[in-house]
Each structure stands twice: as C-alpha cells, then as structure tokens.
C-alpha positions as CSV (number, residue, x, y, z in Angstrom):
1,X,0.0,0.0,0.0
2,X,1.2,3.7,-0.8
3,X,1.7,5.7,2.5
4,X,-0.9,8.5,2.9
5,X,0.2,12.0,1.8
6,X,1.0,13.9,4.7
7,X,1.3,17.5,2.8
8,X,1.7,19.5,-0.3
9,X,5.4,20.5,-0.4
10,X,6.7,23.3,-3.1
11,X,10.4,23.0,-2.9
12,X,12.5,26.2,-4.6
13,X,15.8,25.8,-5.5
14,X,18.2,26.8,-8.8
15,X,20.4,23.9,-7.9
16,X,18.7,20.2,-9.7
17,X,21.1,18.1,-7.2
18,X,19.4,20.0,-4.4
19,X,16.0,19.9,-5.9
20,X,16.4,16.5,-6.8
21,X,17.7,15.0,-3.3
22,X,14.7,17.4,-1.2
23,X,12.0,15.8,-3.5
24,X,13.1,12.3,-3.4
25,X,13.8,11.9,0.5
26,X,10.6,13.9,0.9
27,X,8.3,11.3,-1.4
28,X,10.1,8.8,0.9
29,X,8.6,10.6,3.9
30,X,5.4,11.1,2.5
31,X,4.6,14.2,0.8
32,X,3.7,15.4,-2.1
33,X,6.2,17.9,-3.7
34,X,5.7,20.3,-6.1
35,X,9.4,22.1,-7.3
36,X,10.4,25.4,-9.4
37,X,13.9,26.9,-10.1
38,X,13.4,30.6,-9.8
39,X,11.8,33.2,-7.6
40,X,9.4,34.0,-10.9
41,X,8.2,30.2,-11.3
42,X,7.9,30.0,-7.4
43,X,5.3,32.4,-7.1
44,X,3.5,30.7,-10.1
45,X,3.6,27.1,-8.6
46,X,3.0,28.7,-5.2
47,X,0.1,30.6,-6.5
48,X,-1.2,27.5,-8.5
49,X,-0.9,24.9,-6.0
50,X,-1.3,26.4,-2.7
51,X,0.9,24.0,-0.7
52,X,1.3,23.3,3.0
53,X,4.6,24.1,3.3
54,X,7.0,26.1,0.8
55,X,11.1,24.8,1.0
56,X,12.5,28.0,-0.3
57,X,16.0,28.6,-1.5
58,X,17.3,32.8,-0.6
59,X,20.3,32.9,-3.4
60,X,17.8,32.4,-7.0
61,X,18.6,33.6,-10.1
62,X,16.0,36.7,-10.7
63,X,13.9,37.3,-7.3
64,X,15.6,36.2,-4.2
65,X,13.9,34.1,-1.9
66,X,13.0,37.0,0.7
67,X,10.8,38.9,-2.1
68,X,9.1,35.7,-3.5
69,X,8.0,35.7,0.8
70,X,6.7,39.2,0.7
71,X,5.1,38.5,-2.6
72,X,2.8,35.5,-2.0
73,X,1.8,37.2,1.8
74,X,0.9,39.5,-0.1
75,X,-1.0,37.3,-2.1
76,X,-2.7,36.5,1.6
77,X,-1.2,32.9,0.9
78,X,-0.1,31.8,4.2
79,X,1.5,28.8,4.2
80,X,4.6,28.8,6.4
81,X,8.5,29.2,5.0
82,X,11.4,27.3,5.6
83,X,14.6,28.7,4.0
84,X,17.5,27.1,2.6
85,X,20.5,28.8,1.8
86,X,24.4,29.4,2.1
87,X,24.1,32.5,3.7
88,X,25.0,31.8,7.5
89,X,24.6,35.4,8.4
90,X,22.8,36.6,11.6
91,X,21.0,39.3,9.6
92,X,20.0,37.5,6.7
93,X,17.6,34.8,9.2
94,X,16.3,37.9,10.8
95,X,15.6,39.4,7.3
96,X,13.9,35.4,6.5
97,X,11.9,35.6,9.7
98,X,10.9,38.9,9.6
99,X,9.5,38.7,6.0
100,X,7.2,36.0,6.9
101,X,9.4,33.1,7.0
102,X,9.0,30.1,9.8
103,X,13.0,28.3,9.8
104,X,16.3,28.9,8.7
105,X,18.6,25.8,7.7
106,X,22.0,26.2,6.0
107,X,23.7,24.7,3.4
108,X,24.7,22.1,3.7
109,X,22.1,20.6,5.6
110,X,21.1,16.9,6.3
111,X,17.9,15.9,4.7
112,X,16.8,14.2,7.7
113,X,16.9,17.2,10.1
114,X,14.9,19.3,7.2
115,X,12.2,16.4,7.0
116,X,12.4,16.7,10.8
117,X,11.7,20.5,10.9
118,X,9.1,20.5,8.6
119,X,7.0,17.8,10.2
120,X,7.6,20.3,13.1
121,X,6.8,23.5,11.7
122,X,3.4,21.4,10.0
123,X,2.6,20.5,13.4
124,X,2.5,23.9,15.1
125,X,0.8,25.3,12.0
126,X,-1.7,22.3,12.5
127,X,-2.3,22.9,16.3
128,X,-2.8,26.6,15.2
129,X,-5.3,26.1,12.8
130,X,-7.8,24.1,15.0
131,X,-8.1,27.1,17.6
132,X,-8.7,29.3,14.2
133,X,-11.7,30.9,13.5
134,X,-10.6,31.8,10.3
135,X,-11.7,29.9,7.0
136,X,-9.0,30.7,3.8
137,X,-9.4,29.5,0.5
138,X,-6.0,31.2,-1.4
139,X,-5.8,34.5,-0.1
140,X,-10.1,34.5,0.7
141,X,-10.9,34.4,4.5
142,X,-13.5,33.7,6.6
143,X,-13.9,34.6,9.9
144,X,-16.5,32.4,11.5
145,X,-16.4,34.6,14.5
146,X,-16.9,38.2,13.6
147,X,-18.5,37.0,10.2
148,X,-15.6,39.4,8.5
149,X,-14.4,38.9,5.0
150,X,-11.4,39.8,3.4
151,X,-10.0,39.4,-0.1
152,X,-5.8,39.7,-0.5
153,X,-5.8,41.8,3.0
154,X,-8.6,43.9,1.9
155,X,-12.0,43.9,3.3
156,X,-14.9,42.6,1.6
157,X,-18.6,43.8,2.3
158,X,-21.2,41.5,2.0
159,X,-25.1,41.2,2.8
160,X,-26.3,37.9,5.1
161,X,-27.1,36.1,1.9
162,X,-23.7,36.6,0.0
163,X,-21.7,35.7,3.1
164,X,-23.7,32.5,3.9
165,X,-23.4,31.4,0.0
166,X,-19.6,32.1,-0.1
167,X,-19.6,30.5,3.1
168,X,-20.9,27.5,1.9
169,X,-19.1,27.7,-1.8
170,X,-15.6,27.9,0.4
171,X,-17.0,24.8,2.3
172,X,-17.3,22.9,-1.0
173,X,-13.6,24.6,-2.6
174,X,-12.9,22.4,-5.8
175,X,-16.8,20.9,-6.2
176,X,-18.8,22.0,-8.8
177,X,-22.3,22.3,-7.3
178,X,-25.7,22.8,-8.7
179,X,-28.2,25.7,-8.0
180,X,-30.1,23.2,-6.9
181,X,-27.6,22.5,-4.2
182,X,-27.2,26.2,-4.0
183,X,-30.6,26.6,-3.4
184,X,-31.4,24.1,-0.5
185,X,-28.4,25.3,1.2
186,X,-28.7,29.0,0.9
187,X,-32.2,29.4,0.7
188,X,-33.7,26.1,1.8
189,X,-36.5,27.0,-1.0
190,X,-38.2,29.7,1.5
191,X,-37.5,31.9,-1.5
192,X,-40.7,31.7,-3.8
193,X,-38.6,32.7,-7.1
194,X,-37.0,30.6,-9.6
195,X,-32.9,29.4,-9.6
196,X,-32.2,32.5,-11.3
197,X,-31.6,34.0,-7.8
198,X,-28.4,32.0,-7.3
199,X,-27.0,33.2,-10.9
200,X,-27.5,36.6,-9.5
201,X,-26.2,36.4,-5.9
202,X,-22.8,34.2,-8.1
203,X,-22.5,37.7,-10.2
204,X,-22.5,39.8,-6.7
205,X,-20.0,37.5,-5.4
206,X,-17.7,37.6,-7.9
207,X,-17.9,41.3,-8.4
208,X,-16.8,41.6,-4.7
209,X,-14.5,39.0,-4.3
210,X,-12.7,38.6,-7.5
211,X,-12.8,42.4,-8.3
212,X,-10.6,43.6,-5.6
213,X,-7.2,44.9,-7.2
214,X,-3.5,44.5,-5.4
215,X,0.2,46.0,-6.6
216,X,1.7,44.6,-9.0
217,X,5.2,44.9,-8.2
218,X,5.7,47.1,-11.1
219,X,4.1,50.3,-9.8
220,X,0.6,49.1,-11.2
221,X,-2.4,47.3,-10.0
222,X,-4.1,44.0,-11.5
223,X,-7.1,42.1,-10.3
224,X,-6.8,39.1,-8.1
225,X,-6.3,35.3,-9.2
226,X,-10.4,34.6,-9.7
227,X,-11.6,31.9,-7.5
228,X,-15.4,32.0,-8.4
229,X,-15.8,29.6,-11.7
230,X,-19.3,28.9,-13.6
231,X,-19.9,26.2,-15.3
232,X,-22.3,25.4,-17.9
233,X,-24.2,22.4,-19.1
C-alpha cells in the first residue's frame, strides 16, 4: 500500500542536485512535492498549488527568496517558509523571519533534520489552525467569529445572503455544485422565485470578491487570481 500523503510541499531551488535530493527523501517521507527553479516560477507554482509548506532557497537567479515571501503574503497565501541557503549570516535569518518566513537551515544541511523541521513546523501550524476561527481558500478568508471577509488583506462587504453562500461555496472549494444544491443550502426553497436568484447572488460575489485589485510589483495594479468559476451544461 502507498503511504498517505501527509502535505503538499513546493520545494525552490536553482540547484537540480538539491532539488532532486529534497524531492526524493521527501516522497520517501510522505509528501507530495511540487518544485520550481526561480523566484518568478515560485510564485506561479505557489500561486497554482497552494501547498502546506513552501522549501524556499534565498540565493535564485531573478527574485531572491526573501521577495518571492513578501510577494505571496501579499497574495494572503499563508502557508509557512522554511529557508534554505548558504548564507550563514545573523542578519540574513532575521531578514527570512521577519518577512514571513518560519525556519532557517543552512547549506549544507542533512535531509533528515529538514524532514524533521518541517514535520515540526506542520505541526505547530496544524495545532494553530484548530483554535482558528478563520476559513481561507487562497488569499479568501472567513472569519467564523466576527463573520468578517477579506480578499488579499482587503475587506470585503457583503449582505447575510452573500456571506452564507460564499460560506458555503468555500465549504465545497474544488466541487462543482448545482443551483439546486445552491438553493437548498442557501435558501432552503423559503425563496418563492426561480434558480435565477443563485445566478444573481454568483455575479454579486464575484464582483466583490474577485474584483478587488493588489500591486503589481511594477508600480501598477491588477485584479486578483479569480476563485469563483461557472460552469455550464
């Protein structure tokens, strides 16, 4: 039997040999590992796969490892950092740590105390998360408590109705459901109109959620990465 994945690694490194050792002692240990070889692919693998865990080299060819950090928090994509690098500097793992990163390991390392620190930086994250009131979904979150919403840092205002549909469209992340579905949930058919209503409330959504616009890192702005999809048929 194949051992149950534990979590999604992204590993960043310019190096293959590296990048080839980290993914192969962590298949052995379990997880699933995504890899790129530069700051600019990072944040697209990072963006696209939204791991557990990112393995993150400082030294890369274009974007060091420190801005790829401050990029994807930016992004509101939270999961947590461990560097790798050469640099053995004091300053340089404050500069990590204070950027948004979680642990410092230096080259050369052994791969069984970087297995070990990321089954222990998983851990804390995990133990965090169950006291969380917060729901994420990319850089969407929740929070159960105070019923706020925020998109990429930036508040998002929404009536009862729109918050308990994207509630429950967060709740189903990577299903496709029906308006029927939509419908029973949202409304529970107290609502004496036809499934239109959920086509409109979707187009509300998205206007809120997907419209909000971040730097970026040019000077400019763009729109968000859109997380509300219709499908037809």
């Amino acid at each position: 039997m194949s051992k149950p994945i534990e979590a999604s690694i992204v590993v960043v490194d310019d190096e293959p040999s590296i990048r080839e050792l980290l993914v192969a002692s962590l298949h052995f240990a379990g997880f699933e590992v995504n890899t790129a070889a530069s700051g600019s692919e990072a944040i697209e693998v990072i963006e696209k796969v939204q791991p557990d865990l990112i393995v993150l080299d400082v030294m890369l060819p274009d974007i060091d490892g420190f801005t790829v950090t401050r990029r994807i928090r930016q992004e509101g994509i939270n999961a947590p950092v461990l560097f790798l690098t050469a640099r053995d500097d004091t300053q340089d793992k404050i500069m990590g740590l204070t950027v948004g990163g979680d642990d410092y390991v230096t080259k050369p390392f052994s791969l069984e105390e970087v297995v070990a620190r990321i089954r222990a930086i998983l851990r804390r994250t995990r133990e965090q998360v169950e006291d969380d009131p917060i729901i994420r979904v990319a850089d969407l979150e929740i929070n159960e408590d105070s019923h706020d919403v925020t998109r990429a840092g930036q508040p998002v205002d929404l009536s009862p109705t729109e918050y308990k549909l994207l509630r429950y469209l967060m709740d189903n992340e990577g299903r496709v459901l029906s308006k029927a579905q939509i419908l029973d949930h949202v409304w529970q058919y107290d609502w004496g109109g036809d499934a239109a209503i959920v086509e409109s409330y979707i187009s509300y959504l998205r206007k809120k959620v997907d419209g909000i616009e971040v730097d970026d890192g040019e000077g400019g702005k763009r729109k968000v990465t859109p997380l509300i999809e219709t499908k037809r048929g």
